[in-house]
N, C-alpha and C positions, 0 to 999 in steps of 0.2 A: 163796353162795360165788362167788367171782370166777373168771372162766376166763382163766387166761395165758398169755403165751407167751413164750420170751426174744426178746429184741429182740436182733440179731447185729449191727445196725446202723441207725442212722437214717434216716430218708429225706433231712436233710441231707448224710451223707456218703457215702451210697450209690450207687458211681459206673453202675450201672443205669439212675435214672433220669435221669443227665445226657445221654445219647442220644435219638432218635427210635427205636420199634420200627420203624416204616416203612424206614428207614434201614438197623436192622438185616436186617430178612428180604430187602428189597432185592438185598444183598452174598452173604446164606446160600442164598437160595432165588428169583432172579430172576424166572423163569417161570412161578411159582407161581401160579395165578389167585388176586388177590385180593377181587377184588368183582364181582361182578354185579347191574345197575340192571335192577328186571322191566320198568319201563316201558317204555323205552329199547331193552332188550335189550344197554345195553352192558356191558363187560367189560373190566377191568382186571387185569395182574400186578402183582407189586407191585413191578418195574423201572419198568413202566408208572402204578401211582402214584407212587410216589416222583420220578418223572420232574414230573409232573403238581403235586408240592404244593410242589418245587422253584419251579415258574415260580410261582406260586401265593405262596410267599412272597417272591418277587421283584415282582410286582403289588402285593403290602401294603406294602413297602419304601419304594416309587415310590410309592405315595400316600401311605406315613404320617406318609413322610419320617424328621424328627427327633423325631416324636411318637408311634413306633412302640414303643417301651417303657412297656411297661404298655396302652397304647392298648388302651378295646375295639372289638370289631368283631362288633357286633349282626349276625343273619342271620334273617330271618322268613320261611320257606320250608317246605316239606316236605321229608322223605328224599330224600338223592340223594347220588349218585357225589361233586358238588361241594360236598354240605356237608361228606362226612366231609373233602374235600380242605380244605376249609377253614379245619377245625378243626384240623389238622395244621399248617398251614402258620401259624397265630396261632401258638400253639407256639413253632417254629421262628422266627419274626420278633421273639420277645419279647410278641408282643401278645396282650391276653384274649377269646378266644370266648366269645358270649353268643348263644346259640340263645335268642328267642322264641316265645312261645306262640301258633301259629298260630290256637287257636281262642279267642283274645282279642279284643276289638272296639277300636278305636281308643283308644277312653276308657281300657280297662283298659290298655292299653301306654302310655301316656302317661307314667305318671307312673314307669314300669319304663328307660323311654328315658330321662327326666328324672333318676334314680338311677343307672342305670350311664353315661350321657354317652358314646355311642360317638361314633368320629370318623368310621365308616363303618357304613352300615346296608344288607346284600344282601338283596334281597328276589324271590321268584316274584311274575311279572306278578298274579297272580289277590288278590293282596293292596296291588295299587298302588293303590287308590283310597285304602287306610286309609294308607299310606304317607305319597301328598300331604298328609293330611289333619296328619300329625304333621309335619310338615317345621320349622313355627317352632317344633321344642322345641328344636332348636339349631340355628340356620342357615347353620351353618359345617361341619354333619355332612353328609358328602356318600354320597351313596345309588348303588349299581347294582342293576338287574336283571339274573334269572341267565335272562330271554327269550334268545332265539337272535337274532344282531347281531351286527355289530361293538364293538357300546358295550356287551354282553351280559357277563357273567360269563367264560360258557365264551372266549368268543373271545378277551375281554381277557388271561385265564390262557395261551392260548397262542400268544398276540402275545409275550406275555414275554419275558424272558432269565432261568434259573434264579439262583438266590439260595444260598449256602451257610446254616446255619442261626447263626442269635446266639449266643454264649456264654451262659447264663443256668442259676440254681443249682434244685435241686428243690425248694426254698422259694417260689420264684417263682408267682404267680397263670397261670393259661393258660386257666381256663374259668370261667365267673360262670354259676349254675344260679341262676333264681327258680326259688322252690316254690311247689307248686302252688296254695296259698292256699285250703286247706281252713279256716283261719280271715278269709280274705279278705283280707289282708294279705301279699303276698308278698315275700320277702326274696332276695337274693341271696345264694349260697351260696357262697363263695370258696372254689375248688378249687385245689389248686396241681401241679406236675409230678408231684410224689412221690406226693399222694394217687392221682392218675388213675392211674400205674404200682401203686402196692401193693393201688389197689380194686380195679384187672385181674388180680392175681395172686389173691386171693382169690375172683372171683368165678372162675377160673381152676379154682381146687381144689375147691369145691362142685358149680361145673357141671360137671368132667370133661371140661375142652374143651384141644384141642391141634392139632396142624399139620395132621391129618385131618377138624378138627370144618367143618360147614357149618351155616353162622347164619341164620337168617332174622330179620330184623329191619322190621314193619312198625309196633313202637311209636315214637313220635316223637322226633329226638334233642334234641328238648328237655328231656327226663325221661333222669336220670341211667340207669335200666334200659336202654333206647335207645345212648344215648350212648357210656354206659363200659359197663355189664356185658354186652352185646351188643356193641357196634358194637366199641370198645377194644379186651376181651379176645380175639376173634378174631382179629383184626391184629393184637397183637401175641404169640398165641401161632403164627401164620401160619396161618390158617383163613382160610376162604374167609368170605366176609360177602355175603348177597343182601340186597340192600336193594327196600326197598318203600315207595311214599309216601302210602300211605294201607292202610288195614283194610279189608277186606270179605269178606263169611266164604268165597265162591267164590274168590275169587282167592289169598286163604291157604291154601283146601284143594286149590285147583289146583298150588300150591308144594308143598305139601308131598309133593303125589303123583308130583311131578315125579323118574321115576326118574334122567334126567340130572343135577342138581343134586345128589339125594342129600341132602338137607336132614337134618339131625342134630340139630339143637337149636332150639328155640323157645319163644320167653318171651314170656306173654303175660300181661293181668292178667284176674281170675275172669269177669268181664262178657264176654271175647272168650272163653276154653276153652269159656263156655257157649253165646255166642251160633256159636258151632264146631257143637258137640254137637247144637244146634238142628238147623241149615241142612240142607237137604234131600240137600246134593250130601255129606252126612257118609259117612265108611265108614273103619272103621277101620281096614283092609288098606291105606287110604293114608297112614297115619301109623303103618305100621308098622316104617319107616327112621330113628324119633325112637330117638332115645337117650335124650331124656328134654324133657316138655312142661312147661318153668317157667313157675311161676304167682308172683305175687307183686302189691302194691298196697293188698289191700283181704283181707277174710275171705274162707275159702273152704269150701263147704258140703262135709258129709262125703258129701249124696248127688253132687255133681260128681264127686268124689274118686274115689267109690266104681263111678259111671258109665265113666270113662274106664279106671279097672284094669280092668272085665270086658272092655273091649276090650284089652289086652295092654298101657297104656299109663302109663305112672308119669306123673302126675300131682305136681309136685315144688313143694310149698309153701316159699316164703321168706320175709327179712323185710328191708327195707334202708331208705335215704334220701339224700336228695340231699349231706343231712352228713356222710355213712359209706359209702354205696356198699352193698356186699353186708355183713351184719352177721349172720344167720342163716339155716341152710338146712337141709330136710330132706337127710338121704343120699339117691342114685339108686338105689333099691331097695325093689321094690316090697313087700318086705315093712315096710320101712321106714316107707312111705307107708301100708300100711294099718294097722299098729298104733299108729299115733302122731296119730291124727282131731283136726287141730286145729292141730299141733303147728307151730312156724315150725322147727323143727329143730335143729340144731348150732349151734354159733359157726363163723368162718369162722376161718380159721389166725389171723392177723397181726391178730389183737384182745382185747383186756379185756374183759368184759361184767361189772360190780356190778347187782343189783339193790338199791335201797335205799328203805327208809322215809322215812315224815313227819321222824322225830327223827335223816336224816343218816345212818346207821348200814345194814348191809346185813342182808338179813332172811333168815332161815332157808330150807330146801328147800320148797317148798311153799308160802311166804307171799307176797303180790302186794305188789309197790315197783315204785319208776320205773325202768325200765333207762338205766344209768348205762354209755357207752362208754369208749375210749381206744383209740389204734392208730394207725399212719403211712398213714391211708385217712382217717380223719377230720378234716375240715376246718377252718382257723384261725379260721373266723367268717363273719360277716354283712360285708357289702360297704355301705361308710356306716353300720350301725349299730352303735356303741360298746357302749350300753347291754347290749340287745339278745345282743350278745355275750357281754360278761361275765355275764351270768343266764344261759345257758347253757354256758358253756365257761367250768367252774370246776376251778382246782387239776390245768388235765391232762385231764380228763374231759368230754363232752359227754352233758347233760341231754337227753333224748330228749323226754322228755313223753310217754312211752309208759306205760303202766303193765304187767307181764308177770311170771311165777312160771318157773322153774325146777325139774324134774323128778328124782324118784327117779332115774331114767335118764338125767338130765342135757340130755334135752330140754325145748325152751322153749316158754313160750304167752305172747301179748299177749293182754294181757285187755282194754285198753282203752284212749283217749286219757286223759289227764290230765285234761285239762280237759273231757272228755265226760262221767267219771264226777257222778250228781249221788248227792244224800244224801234218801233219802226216809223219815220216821218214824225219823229216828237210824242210816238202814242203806245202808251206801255200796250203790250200782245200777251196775253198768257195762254199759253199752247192746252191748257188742259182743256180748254173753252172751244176752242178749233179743232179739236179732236175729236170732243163730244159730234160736234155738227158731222162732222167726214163719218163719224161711226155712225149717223143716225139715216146713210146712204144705204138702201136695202141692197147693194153688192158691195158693201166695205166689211171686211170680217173685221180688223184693227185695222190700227194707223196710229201714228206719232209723227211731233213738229217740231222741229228747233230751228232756234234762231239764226241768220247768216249772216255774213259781211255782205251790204247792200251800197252801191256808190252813189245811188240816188236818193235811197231811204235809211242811210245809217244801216239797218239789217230790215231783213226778212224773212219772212217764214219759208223753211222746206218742209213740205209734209212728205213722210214714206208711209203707202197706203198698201195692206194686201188685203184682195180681193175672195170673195167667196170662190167655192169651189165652179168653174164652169161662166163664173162671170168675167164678161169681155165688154167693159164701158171704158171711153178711151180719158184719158186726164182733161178735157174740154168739158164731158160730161160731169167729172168728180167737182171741174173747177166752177161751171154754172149752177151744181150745188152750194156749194158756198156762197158764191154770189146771190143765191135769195134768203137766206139766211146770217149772213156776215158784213158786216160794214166791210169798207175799200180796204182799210189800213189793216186787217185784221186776217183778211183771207191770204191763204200761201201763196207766194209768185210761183213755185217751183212746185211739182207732181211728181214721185219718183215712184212707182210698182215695185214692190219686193215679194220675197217669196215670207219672210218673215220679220217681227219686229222684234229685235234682242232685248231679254228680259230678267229680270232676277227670279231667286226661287219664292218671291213675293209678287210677283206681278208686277212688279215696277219696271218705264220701260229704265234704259241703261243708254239713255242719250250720250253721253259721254263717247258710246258707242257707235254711234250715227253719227255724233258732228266727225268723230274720225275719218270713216267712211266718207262724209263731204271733205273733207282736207284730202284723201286719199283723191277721191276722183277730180277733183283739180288740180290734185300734181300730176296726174293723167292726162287731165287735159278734156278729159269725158269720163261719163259713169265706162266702168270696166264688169261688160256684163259676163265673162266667162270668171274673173278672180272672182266674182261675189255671186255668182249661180242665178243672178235677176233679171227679171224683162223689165227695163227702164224706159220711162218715157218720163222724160220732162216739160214743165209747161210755165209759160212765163205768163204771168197776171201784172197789165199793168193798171197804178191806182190813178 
């Protein structure tokens, strides 16, 4: 059954998001502190950004000239004061921010530069070698550094003269998101004004954030969580936003403890809550200022879940994308959190959620379909690709590829990717589900599964499992696990040990990545443990 809401009005004619919220709290709340850079230690109101994204789009103006509409304006940097500034002031100038993937190599931005065509590309010194190296993808794109200089980012922004903002409608493009290319392919995700205001109001209503909330934000804004459901929704519900240009689990825990700041809210994906939980400087008296610790990306295990409640702390699973923004959410409540093991939670207000069948149709309570969206948060498409588009963005609706069931109670579970699920001996397998069990092995740190060419059973499962530090259980042991917990058809034939599981900068694994790795070692003929640095052990499960 579909979940709806009335639509009061479009994000076409809804004169909301024809403003800057910067703008607005600007006028309402001056002195407000709005951002704090940890590196730095600097600090902005938001008179003092808006000041700031003024000159800011008056520098874009001055360089983009008459090519400023529509214009992107690529930035490959880490968190800071001047990308949010940045991304503000594209916006304001008409033109499209497009944050790249800092932990990309030359080669993979290549051809990301080469599809979105900016006419300006800002970059942190510590990525200028990969920079020069891309210069002939257009040699008319002209590049700054956001180093300290005169010719520097900072300096140039306040050489300026402030700029008033363009007229332009909430239909209009302002941010281009690649995804993180879990299938190795990444797309641009064309965001437009309207979706960035209605994905901040919803994530707005899940997360509980408003004019008092304080944000911590050290996931990257290249990832729509970063971006908008963090960086966005704080500014514009006038929160304070602390930014951070990188993870590391001291200096997270050192924020969070920080009684000055006051830190309120913090989204991180399952890989950081744990590698949190880890780290020696943990204590949970110092995150006991959280309102609430979001998690979202990837699967999240019920012993984490159930780790961070005993220390007083909700643990608040989600579920979104760069097409949609925030799409479901556990409620802030801990009891919420703990009867619901699994669950990605609600709908967020201002969305449709169908799940629906092979034969088109939506399927019963309880039955697994693809979640099928719709809403003034989700996005008009891929940027350059037609096809592409249309195959997903049918009739209104955006095709998730997600596969997920719907609950007596009306909460939700993804069960798995679409095209992760394989078919073994006639019986769908979805690897998220076999996952869960191997991680719920007290010496399995991760693991991941994908499907094989099987001659018996059509395919079967591989699992690549790495183990805690110091633990030595052999794949007999991993595999008599699953045996009392997995029906026959479901548990993996094949054990592989690695040392890691490849993942995006969301937590998602990057199977795409692993089935290669299987294609590799059977043009080998065996796993190849010195090219890929593993202790392999294989184990054959028969059903």
């Amino acid at each position: 059954m579909a979940h709806s809401f009335s639509r009061m009005a479009s994000s076409a004619d809804c004169g909301l998001v024809t403003d800057d919220p910067i703008l607005y709290r600007a006028r309402v709340a001056p002195d407000r502190q709005a951002l704090f850079e940890i590196a730095s230690g600097r600090q902005l109101t938001y008179k003092e950004l808006n000041a700031r994204i003024a000159r800011c789009t008056g520098l874009l103006g001055d360089m983009l000239g008459t090519r400023r509409d529509g214009a992107r304006v690529a930035m490959l940097a880490r968190n800071s004061v001047d990308s949010i500034v940045l991304a503000f002031a594209c916006q304001r100038a008409g033109a499209i921010y497009v944050p790249l993937n800092w932990r990309l190599n030359a080669a993979e931005l290549r051809p990301i530069l080469a599809d979105c065509a900016p006419a300006l590309l800002v970059h942190d010194e510590e990525f200028s070698v990969a920079v020069a190296s891309l210069a002939d993808v257009d040699p008319e794109m002209a590049v700054i550094s956001t180093a300290d200089g005169p010719a520097g980012l900072a300096a140039r922004i306040e050489a300026n003269s402030p700029a008033e903002p363009v007229s332009c409608d909430a239909e209009r493009a302002c941010v281009l998101l690649y995804t993180s290319g879990t299938t190795g392919q990444p797309k641009g995700v064309v965001i437009t004004r309207g979706n960035t205001f209605f994905a901040a109001v919803n994530f707005s209503f899940v997360g509980e954030i408003g004019p008092g909330s304080v944000a911590l934000c050290d996931l990257p804004f290249f990832h729509t969580i970063g971006l908008i459901a963090v960086a966005r929704t704080t500014l514009m519900l006038g929160g304070t936003l602390v930014v951070s240009d990188r993870f590391t689990p001291a200096r997270t825990l050192a924020a969070l403890a920080d009684r000055k700041q006051r830190i309120t809210h913090y989204f991180a994906v399952p890989q950081i809550a744990l590698a949190l939980r880890n780290d020696p400087a943990y204590s949970a008296a110092d995150l006991s200022g959280l309102h609430a610790l979001f998690v979202g990306g990837a699967p999240l295990t019920q012993a984490l879940i159930e780790s961070y409640l005993e220390d007083g702390v909700a643990l608040v699973n989600g579920y979104g994308m760069s097409e949609a923004g925030t799409v479901l959410h556990v409620p802030i409540d801990r009891g919420a959190v703990r009867d619901n093991p699994g669950s990605v939670g609600l709908p967020a207000p201002l969305l449709d959620i169908r799940i629906v069948g092979e034969d088109g149709r939506e399927v019963d309570e309880g039955e697994i379909g693809e979640l099928w969206l719709r809403g003034p948060a989700v996005s008009p498409g891929y940027w350059n690709r037609p096809a592409e588009t249309a195959a997903a963005f049918t009739e209104g609706w955006y095709r998730t590829g997600d596969l997920g069931r719907r609950e007596a109670n009306g909460f939700y579970r993804i069960v798995d990717r679409l095209k992760d699920m394989y078919i073994s001996g006639g019986e769908n397998v979805y690897p998220a589900e076999v996952e869960a069990v191997l991680a719920s092995h007290s010496d399995v740190l991760d693991a991941a599964v994908v499907g094989i060419p099987d001659m018996k059973w059509g395919e079967c499962g591989l699992a690549y499992v790495v183990l805690r530090p110091g633990a030595v259980p052999t794949a007999e042991a991993i595999a008599g696990h699953c045996a009392a917990k997995l029906a026959a058809f479901k548990r993996p034939a094949h054990i592989l040990f690695v040392k890691t599981i490849p993942r995006t900068a969301s937590g998602k694994v990057q199977k795409h990545v692993l089935r290669q790795l299987h294609s590799d070692e059977l043009f080998n003929d065996r796993p190849d443990e010195t090219a890929h640095g593993n202790h392999a052990e294989t184990y054959g499960v028969t059903s």
